[in-house]
N, CA, C and O atoms as a Tripos MOL2 file, in Angstrom:
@<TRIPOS>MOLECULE
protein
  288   287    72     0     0
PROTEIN
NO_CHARGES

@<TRIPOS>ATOM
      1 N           0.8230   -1.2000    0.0000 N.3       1 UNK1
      2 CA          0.0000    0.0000    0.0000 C.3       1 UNK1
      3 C           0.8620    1.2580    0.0000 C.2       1 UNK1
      4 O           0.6580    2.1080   -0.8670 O.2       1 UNK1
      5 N           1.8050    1.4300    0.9090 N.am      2 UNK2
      6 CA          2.5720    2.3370    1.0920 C.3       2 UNK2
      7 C           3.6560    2.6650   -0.4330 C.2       2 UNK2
      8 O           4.0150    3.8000   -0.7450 O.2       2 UNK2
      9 N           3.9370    1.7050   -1.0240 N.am      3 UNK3
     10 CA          4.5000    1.5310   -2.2460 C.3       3 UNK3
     11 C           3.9620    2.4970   -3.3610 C.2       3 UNK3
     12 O           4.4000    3.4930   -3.9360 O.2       3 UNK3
     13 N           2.7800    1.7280   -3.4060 N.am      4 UNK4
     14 CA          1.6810    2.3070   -4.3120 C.3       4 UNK4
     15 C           1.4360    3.6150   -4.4160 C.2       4 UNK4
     16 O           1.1230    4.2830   -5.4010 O.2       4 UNK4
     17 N           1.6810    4.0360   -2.8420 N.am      5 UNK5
     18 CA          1.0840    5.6340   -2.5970 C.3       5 UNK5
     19 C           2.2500    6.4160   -3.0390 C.2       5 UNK5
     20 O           2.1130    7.4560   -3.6830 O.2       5 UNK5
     21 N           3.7580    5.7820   -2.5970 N.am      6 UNK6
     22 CA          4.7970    6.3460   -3.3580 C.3       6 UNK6
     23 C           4.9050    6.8900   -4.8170 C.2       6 UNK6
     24 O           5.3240    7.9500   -5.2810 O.2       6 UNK6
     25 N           4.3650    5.7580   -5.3670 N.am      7 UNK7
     26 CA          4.6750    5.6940   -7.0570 C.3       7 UNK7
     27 C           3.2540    6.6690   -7.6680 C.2       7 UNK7
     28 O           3.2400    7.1090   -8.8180 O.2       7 UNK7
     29 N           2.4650    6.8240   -6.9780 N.am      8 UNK8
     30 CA          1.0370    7.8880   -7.1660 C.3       8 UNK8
     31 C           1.6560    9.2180   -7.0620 C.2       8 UNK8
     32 O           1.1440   10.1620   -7.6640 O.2       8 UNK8
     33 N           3.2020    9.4420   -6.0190 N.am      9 UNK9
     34 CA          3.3140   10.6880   -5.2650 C.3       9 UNK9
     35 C           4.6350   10.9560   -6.4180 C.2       9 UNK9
     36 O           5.2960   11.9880   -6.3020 O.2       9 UNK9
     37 N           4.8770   10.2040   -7.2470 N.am     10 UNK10
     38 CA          6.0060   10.1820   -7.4510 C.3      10 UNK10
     39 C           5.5160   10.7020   -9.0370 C.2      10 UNK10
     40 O           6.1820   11.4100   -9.7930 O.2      10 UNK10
     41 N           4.4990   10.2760   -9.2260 N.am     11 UNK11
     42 CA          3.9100   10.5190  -11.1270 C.3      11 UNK11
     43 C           3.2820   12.1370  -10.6820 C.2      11 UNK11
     44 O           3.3670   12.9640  -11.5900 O.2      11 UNK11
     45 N           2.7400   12.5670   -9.5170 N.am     12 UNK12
     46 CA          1.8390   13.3860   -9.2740 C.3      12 UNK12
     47 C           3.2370   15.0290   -9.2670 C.2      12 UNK12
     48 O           3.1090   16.1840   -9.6720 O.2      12 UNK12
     49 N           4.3940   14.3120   -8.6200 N.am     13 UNK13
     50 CA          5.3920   15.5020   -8.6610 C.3      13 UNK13
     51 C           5.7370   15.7110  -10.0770 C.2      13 UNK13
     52 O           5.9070   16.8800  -10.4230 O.2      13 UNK13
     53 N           5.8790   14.7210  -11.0110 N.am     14 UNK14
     54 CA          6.8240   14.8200  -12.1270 C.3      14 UNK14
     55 C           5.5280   16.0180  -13.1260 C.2      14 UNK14
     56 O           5.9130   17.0770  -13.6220 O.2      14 UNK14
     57 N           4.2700   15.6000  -13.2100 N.am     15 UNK15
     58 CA          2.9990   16.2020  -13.4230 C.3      15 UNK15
     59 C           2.7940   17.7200  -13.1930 C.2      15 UNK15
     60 O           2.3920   18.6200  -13.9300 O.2      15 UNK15
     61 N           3.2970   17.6740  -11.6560 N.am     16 UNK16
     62 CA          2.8860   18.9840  -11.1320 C.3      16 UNK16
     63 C           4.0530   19.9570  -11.4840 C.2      16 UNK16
     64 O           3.7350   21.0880  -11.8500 O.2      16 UNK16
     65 N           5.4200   19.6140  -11.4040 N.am     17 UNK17
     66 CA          6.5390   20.3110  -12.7380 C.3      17 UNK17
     67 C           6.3580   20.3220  -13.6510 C.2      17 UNK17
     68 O           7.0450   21.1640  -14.2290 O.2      17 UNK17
     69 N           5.8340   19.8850  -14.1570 N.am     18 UNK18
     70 CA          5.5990   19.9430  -15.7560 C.3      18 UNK18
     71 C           4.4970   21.1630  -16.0030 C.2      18 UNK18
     72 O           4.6500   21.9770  -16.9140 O.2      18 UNK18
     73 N           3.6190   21.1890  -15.2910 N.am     19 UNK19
     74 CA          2.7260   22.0280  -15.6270 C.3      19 UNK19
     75 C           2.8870   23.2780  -14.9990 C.2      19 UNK19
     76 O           2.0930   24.1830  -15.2570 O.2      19 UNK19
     77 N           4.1200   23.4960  -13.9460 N.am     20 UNK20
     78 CA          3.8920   25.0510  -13.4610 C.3      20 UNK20
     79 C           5.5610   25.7880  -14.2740 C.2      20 UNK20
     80 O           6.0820   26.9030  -14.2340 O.2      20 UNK20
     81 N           5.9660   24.3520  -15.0070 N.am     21 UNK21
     82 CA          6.4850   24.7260  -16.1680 C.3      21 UNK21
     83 C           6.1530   25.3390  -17.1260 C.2      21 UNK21
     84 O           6.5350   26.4460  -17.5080 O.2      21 UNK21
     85 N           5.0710   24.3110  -17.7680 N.am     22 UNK22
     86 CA          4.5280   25.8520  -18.9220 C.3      22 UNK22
     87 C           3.5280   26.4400  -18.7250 C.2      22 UNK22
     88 O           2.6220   26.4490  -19.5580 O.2      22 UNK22
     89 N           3.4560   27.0930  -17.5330 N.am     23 UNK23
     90 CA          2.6320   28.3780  -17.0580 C.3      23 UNK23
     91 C           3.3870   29.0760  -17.7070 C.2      23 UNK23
     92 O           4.4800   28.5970  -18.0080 O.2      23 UNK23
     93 N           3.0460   30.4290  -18.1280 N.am     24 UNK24
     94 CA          3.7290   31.4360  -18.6740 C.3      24 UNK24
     95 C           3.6130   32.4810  -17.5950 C.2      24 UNK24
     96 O           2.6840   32.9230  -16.9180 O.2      24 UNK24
     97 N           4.9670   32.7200  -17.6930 N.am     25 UNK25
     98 CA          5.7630   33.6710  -17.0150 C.3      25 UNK25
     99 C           5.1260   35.2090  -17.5770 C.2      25 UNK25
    100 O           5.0090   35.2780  -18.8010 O.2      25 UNK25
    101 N           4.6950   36.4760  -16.7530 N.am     26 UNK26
    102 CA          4.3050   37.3360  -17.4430 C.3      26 UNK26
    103 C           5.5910   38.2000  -16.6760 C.2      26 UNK26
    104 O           5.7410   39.2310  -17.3320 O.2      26 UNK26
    105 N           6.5990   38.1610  -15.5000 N.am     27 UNK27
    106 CA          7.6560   38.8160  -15.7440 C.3      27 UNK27
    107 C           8.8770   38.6320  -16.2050 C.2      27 UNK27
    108 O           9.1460   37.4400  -16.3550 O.2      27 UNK27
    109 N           9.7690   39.4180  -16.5040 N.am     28 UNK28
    110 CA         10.9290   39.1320  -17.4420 C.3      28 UNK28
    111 C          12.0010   39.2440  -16.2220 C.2      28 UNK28
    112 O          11.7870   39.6650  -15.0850 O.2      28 UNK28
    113 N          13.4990   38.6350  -16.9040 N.am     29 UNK29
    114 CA         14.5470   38.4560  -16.0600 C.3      29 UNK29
    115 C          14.2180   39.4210  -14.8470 C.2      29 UNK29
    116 O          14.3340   38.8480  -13.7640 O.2      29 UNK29
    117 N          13.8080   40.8400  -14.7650 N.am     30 UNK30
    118 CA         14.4930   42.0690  -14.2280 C.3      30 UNK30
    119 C          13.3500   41.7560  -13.0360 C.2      30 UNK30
    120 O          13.5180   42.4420  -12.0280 O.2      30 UNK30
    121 N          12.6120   41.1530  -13.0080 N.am     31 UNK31
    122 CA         11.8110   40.8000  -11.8730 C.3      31 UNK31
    123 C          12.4060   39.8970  -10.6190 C.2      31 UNK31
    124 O          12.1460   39.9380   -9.4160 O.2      31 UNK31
    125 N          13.4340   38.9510  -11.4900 N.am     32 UNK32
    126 CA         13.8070   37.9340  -10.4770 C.3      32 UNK32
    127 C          15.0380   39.0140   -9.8440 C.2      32 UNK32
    128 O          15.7130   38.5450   -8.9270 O.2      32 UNK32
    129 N          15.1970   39.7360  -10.0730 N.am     33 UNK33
    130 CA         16.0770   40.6660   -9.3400 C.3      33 UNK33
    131 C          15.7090   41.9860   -8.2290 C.2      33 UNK33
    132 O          16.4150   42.7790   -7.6050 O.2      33 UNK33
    133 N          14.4150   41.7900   -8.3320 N.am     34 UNK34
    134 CA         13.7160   42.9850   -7.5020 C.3      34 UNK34
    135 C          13.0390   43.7910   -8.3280 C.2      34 UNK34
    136 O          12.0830   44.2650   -7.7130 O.2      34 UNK34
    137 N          13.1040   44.3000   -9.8260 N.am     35 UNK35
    138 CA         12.5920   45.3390  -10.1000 C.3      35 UNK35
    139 C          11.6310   44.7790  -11.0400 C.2      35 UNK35
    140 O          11.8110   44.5640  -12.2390 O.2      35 UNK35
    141 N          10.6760   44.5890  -10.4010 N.am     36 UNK36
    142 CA          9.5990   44.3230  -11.3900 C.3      36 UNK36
    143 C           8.8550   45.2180  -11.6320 C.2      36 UNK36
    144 O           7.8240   44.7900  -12.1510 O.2      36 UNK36
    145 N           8.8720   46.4120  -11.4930 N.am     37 UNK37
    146 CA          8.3290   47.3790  -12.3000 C.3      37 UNK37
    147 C           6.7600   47.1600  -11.7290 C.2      37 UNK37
    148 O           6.3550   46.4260  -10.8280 O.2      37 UNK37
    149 N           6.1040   48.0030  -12.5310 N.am     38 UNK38
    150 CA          4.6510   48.0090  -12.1550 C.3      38 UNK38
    151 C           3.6860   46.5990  -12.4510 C.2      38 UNK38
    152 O           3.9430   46.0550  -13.5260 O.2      38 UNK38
    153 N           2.8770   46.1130  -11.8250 N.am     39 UNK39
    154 CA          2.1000   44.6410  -12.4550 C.3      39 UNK39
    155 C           0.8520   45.0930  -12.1160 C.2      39 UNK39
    156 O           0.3470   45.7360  -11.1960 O.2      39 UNK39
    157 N           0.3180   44.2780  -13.6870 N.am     40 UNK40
    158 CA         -1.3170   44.4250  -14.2870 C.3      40 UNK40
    159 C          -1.5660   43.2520  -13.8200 C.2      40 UNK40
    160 O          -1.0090   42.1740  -14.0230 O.2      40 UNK40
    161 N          -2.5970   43.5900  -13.0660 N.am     41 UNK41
    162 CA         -3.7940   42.5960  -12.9990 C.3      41 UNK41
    163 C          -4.4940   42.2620  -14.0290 C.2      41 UNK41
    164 O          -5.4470   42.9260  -14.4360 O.2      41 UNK41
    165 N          -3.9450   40.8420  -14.7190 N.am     42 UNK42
    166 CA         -4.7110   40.0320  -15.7080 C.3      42 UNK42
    167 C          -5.8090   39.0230  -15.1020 C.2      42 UNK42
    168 O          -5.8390   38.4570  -14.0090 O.2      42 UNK42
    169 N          -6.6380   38.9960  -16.1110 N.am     43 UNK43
    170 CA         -7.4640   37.4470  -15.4300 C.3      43 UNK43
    171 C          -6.8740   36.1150  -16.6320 C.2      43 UNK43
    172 O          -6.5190   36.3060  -17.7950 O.2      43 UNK43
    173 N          -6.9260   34.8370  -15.9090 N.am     44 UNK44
    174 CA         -6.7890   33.9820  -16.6990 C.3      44 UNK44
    175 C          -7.5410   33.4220  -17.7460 C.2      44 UNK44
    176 O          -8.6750   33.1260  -17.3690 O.2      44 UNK44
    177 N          -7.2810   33.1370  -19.0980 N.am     45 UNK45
    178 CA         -8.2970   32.5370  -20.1150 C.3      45 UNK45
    179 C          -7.6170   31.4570  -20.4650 C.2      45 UNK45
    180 O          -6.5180   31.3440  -19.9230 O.2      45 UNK45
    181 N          -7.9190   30.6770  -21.1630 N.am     46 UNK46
    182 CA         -8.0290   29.8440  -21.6110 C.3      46 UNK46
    183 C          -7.0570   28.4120  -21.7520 C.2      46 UNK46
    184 O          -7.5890   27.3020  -21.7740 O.2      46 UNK46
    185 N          -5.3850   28.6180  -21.8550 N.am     47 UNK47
    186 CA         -4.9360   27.1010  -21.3220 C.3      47 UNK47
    187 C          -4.5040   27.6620  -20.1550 C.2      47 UNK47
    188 O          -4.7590   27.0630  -19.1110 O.2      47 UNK47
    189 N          -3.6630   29.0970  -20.1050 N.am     48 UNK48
    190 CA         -3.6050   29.5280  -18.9380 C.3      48 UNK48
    191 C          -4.3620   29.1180  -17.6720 C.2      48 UNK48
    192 O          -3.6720   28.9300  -16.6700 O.2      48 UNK48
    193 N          -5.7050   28.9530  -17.5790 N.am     49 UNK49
    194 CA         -6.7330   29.1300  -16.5100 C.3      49 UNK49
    195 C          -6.2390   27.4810  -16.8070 C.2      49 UNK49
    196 O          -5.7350   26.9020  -15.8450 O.2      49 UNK49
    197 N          -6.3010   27.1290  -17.4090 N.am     50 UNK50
    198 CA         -6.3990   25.2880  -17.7830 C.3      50 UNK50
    199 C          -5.2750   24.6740  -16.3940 C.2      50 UNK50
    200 O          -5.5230   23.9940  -15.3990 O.2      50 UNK50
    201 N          -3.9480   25.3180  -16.9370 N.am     51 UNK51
    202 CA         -2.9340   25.0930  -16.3210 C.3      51 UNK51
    203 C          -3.1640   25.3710  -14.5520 C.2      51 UNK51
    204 O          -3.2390   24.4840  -13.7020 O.2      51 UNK51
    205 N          -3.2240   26.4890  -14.3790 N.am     52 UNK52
    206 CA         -3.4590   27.7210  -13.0900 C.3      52 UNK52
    207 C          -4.7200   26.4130  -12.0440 C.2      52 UNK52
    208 O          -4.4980   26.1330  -10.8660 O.2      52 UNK52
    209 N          -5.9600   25.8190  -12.8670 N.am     53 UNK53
    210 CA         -6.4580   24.8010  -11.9530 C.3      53 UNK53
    211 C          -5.8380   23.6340  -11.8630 C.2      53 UNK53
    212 O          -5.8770   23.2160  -10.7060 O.2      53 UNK53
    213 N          -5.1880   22.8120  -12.7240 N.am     54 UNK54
    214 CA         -4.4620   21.8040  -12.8900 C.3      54 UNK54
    215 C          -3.5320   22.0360  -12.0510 C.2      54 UNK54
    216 O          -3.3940   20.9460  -11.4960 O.2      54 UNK54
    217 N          -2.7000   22.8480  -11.5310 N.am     55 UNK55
    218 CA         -1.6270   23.1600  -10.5010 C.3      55 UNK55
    219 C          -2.1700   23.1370   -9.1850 C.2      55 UNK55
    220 O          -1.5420   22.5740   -8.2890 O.2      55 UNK55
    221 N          -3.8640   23.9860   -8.8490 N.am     56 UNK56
    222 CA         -4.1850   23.7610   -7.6220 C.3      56 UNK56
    223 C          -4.5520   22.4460   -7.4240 C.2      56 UNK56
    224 O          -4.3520   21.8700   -6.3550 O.2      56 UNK56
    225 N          -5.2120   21.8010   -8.6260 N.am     57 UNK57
    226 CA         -5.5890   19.9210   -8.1140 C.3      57 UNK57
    227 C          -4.6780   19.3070   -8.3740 C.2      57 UNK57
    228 O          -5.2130   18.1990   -8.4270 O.2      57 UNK57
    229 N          -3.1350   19.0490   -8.7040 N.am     58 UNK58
    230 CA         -2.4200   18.5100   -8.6420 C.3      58 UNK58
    231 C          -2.0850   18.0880   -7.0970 C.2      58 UNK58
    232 O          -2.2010   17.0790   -6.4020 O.2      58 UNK58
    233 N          -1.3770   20.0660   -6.8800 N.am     59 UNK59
    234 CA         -1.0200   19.8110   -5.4390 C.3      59 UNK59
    235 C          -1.7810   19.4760   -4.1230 C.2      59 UNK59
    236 O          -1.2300   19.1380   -3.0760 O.2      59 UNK59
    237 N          -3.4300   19.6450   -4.3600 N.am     60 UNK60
    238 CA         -4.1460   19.4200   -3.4380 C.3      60 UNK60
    239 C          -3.9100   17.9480   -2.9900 C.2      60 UNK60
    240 O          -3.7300   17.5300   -1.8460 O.2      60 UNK60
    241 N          -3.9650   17.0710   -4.4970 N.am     61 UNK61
    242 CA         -3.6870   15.6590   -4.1290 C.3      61 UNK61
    243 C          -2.4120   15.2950   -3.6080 C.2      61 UNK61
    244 O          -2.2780   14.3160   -2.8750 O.2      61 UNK61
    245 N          -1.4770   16.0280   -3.9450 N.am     62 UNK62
    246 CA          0.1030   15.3870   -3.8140 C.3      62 UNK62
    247 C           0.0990   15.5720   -2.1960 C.2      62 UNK62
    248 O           0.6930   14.8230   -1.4210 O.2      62 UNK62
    249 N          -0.7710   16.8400   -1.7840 N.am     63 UNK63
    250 CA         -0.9450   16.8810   -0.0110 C.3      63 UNK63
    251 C          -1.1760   16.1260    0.3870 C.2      63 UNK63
    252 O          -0.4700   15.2980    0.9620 O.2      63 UNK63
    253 N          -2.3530   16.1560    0.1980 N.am     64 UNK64
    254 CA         -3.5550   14.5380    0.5300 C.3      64 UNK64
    255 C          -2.5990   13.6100    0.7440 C.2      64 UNK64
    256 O          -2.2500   13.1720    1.8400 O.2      64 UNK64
    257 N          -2.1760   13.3140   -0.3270 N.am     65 UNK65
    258 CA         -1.3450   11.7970   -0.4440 C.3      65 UNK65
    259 C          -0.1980   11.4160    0.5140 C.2      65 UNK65
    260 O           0.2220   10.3230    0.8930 O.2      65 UNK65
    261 N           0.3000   13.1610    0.8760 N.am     66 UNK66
    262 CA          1.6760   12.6950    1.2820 C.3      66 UNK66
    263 C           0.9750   12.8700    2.8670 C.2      66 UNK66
    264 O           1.6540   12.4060    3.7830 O.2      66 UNK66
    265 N          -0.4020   13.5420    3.2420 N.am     67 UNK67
    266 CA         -1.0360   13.1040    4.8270 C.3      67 UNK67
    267 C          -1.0560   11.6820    5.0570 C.2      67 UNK67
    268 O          -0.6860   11.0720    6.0600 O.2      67 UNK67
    269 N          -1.8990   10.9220    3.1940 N.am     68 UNK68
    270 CA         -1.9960    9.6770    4.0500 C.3      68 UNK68
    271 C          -0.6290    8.8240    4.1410 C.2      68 UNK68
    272 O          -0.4560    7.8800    4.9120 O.2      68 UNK68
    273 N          -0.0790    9.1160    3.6020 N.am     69 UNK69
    274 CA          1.1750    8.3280    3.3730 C.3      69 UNK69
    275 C           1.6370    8.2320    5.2610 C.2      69 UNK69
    276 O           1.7670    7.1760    5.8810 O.2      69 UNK69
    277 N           1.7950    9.5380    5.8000 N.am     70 UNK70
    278 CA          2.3830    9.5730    6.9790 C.3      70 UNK70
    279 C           1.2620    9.1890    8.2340 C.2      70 UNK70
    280 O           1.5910    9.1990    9.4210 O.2      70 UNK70
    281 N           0.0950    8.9030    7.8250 N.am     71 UNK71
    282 CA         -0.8180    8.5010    8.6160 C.3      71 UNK71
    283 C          -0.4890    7.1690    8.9270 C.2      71 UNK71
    284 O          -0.2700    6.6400   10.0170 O.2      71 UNK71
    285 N          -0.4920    6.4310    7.0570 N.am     72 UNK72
    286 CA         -0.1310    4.7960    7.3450 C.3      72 UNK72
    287 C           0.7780    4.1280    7.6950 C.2      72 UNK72
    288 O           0.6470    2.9070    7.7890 O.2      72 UNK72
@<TRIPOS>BOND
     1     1     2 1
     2     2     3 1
     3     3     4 2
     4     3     5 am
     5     5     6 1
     6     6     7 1
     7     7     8 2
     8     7     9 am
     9     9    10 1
    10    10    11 1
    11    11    12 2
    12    11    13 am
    13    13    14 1
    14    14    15 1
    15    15    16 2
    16    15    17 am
    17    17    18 1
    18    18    19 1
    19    19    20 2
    20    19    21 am
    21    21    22 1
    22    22    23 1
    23    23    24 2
    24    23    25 am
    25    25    26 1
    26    26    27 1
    27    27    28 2
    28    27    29 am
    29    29    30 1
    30    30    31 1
    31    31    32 2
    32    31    33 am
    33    33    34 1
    34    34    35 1
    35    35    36 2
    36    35    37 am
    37    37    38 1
    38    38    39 1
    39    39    40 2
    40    39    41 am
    41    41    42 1
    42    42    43 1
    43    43    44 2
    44    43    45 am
    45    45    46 1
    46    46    47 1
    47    47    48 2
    48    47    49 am
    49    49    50 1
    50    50    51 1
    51    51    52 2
    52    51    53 am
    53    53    54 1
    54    54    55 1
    55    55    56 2
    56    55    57 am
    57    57    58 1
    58    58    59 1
    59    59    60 2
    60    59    61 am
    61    61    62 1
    62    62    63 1
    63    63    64 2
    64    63    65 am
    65    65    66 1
    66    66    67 1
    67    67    68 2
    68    67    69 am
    69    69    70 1
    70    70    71 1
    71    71    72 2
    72    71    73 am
    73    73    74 1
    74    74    75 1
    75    75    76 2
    76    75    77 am
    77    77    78 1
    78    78    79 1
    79    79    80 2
    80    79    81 am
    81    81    82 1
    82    82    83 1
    83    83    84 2
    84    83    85 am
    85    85    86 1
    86    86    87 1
    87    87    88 2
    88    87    89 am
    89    89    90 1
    90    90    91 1
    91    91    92 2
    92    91    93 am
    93    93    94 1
    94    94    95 1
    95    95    96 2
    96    95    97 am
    97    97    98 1
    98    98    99 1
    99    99   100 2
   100    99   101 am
   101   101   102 1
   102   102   103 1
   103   103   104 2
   104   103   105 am
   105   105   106 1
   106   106   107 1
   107   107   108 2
   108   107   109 am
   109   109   110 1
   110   110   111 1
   111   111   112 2
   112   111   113 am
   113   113   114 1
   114   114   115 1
   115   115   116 2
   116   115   117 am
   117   117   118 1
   118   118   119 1
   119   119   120 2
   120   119   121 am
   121   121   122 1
   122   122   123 1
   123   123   124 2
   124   123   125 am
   125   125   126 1
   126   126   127 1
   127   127   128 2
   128   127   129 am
   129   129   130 1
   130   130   131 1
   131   131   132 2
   132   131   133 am
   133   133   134 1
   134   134   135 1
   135   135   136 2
   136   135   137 am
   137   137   138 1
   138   138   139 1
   139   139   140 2
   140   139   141 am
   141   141   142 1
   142   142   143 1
   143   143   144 2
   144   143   145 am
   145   145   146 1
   146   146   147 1
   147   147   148 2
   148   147   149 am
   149   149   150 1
   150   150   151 1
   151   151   152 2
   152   151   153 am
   153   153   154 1
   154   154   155 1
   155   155   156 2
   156   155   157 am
   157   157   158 1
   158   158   159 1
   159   159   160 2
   160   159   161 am
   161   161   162 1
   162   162   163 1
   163   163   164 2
   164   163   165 am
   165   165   166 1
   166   166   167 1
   167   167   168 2
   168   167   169 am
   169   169   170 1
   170   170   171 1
   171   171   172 2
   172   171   173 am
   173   173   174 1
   174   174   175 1
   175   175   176 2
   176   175   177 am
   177   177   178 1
   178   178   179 1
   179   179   180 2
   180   179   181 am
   181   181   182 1
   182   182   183 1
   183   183   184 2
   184   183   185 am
   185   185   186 1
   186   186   187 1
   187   187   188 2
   188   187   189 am
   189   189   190 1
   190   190   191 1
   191   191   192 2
   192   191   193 am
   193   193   194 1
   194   194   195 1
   195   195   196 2
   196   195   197 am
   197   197   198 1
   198   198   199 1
   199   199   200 2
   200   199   201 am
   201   201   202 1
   202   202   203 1
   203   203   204 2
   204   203   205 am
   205   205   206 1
   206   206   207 1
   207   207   208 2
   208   207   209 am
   209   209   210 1
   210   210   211 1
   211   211   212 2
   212   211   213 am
   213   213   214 1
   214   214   215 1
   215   215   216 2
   216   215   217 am
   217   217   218 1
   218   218   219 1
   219   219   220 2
   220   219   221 am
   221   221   222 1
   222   222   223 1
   223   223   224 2
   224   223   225 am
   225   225   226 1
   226   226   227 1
   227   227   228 2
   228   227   229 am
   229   229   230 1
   230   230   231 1
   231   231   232 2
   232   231   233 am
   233   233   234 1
   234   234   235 1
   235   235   236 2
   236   235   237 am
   237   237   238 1
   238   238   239 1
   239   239   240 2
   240   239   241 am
   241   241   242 1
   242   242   243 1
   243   243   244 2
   244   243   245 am
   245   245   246 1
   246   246   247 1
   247   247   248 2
   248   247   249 am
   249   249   250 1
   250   250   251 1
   251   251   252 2
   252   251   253 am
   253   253   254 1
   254   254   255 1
   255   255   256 2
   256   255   257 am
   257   257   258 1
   258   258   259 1
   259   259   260 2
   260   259   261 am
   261   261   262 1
   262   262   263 1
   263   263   264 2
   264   263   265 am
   265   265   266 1
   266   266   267 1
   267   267   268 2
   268   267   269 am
   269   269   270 1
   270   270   271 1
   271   271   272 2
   272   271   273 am
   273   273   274 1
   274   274   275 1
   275   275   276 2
   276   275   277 am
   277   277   278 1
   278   278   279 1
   279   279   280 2
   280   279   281 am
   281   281   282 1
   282   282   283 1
   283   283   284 2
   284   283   285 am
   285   285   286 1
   286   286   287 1
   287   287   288 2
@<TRIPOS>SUBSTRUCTURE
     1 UNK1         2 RESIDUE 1 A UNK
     2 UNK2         6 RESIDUE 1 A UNK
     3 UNK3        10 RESIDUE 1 A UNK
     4 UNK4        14 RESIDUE 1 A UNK
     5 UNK5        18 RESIDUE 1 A UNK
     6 UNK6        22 RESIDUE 1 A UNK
     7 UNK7        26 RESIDUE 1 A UNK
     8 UNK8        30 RESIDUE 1 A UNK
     9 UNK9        34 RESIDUE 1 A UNK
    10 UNK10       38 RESIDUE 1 A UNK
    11 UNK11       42 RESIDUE 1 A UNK
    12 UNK12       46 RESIDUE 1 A UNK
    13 UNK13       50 RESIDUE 1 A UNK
    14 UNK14       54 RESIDUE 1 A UNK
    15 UNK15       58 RESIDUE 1 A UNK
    16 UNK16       62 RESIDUE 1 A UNK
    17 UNK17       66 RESIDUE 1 A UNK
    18 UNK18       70 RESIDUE 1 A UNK
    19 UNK19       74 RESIDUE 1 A UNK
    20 UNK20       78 RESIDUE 1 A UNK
    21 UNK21       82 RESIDUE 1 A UNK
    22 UNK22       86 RESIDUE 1 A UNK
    23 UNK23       90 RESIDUE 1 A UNK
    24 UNK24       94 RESIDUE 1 A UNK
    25 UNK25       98 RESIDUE 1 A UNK
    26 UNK26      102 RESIDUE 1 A UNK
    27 UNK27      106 RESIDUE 1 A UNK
    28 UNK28      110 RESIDUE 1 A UNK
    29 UNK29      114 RESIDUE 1 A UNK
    30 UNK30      118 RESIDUE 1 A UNK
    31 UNK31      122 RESIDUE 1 A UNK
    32 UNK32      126 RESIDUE 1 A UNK
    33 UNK33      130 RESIDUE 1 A UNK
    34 UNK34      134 RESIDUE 1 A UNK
    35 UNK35      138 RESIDUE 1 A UNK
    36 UNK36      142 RESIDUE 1 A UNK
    37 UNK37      146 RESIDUE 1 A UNK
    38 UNK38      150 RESIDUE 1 A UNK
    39 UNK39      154 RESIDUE 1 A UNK
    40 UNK40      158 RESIDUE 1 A UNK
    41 UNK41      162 RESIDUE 1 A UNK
    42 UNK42      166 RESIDUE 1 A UNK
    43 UNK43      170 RESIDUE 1 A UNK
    44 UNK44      174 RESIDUE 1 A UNK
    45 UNK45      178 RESIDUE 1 A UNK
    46 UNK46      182 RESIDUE 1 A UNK
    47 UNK47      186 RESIDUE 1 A UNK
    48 UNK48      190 RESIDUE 1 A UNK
    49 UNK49      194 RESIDUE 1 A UNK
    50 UNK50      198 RESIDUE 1 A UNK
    51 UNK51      202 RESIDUE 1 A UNK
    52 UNK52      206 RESIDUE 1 A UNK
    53 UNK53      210 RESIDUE 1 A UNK
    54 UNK54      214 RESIDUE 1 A UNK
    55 UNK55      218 RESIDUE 1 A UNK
    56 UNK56      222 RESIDUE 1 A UNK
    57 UNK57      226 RESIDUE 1 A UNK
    58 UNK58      230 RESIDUE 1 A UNK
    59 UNK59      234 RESIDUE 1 A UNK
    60 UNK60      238 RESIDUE 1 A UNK
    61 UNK61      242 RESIDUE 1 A UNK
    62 UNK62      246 RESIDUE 1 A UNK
    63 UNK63      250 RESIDUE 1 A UNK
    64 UNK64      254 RESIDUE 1 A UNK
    65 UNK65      258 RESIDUE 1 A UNK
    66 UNK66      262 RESIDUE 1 A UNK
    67 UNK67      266 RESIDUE 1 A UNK
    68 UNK68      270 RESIDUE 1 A UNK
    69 UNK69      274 RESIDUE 1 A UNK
    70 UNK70      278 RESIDUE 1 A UNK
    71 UNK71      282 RESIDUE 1 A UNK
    72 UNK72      286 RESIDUE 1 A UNK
């Protein structure tokens, strides 16, 4: 059982990189340095929003999983 839950936790990480991978980035280098300049509030459409829920139910489960993991 515990195995199982591994190899669930283990497809669910490789998944959940992948996808906050190709989220698109809306700041450029000069952000990861402090100056990000002014930011617009966008709303999400379409794979964007796709991605943006797929990241919250990824990790919701990878939680889940890794509670029950330490439960069992």
């Amino acid at each position: 059982m515990n195995f199982t839950i591994s190899i669930i936790q283990i497809i669910l990480s490789v998944l959940l990189i992948v996808v906050i991978l190709l989220q698109k980035s809306s700041s450029g280098l000069g952000a990861a340095f402090g100056g990000g300049g002014g930011s617009i509030k966008t709303t999400k459409r379409g794979v964007d929003k796709l991605l943006f829920n797929a990241t919250i139910v990824l990790s919701i489960f990878f939680f889940l999983l890794a509670i029950i993991s330490l439960v069992i």
